[in-house]
C-alpha positions in Angstrom: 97.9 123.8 83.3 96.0 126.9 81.8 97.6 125.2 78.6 96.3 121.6 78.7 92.9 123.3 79.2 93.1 125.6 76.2 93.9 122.5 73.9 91.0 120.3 75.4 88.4 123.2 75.3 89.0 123.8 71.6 86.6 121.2 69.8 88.9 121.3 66.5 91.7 119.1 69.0 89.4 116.0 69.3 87.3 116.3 65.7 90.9 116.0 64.0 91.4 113.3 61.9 94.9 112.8 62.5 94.5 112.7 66.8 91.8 110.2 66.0 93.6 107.9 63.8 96.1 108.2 66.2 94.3 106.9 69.2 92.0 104.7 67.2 95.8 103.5 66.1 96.8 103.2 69.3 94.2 101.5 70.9 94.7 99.2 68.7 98.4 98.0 69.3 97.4 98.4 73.0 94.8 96.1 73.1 93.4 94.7 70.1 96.6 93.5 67.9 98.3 90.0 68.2 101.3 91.2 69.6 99.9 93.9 72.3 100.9 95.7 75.4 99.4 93.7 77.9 100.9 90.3 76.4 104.1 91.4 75.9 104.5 92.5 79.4 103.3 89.1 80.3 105.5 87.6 78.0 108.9 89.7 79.5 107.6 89.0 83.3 107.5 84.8 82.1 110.7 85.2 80.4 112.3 86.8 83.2 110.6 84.1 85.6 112.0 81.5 83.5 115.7 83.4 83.5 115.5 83.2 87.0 115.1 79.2 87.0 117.6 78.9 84.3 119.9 80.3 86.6 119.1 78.3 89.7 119.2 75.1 87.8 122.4 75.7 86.3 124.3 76.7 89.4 122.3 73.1 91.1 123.7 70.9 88.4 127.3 72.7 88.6 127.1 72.1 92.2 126.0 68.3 92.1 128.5 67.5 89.3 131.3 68.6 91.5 129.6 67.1 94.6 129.3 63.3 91.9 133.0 64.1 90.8 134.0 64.5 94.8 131.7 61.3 95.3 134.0 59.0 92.9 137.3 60.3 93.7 136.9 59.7 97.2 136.0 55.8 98.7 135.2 56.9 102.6 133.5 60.2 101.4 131.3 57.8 99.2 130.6 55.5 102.3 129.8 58.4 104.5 127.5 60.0 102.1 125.7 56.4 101.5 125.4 55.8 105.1 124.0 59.6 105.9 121.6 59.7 102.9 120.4 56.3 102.9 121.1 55.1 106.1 122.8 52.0 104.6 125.0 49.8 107.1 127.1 47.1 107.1 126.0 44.1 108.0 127.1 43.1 111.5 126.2 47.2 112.2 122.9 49.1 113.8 121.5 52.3 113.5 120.0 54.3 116.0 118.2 57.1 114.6 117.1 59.9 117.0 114.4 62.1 116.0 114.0 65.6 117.5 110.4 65.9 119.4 110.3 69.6 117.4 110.8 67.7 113.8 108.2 64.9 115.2 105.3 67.5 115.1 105.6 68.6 111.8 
């Protein structure tokens, strides 16, 4: 500690002209310059945002091509996802759908 205070006491340290080309230097790329700190850790938090919904959508489209590919392989699965989704019916058929009093209120 006694050290750091030596080095700041001593007027030469601050008057230098290489520490202040330094921080003028680095205030710059800090703040001022077109690629700078502050942007660039915006630009890594977006990208890693946007790696995050790359992902997501990938593993979504994987998932629904297998579900499509299941979907025309498979007649009765077809009908039973049609009737579920859509609430299709044949046509001497009736639905009865019952709704749950706690889904009502929302």
């Amino acid at each position: 500690m006694n050290f750091f205070k030596s080095i700041f006491q001593k007027k030469a340290f601050y008057t230098n002209k290489y520490f202040l080309v330094t921080l003028i230097f680095l205030i710059f790329i800090i703040i001022f310059s077109q690629n700078n700190l502050i942007e660039r850790i915006a630009a890594i938090q977006k990208r890693n945002e946007l790696l995050k919904q790359k992902e997501y959508y990938e593993k979504s489209v994987k998932e629904n091509s297998e579900k499509i590919k299941e979907l025309k392989s498979n007649n009765a699965l077809l009908e039973k996802f049609v009737r579920e989704e859509y609430l299709m019916k044949r046509k001497d058929e009736e639905i009865f759908l019952i709704v749950d009093s706690v889904e009502k209120k929302k």
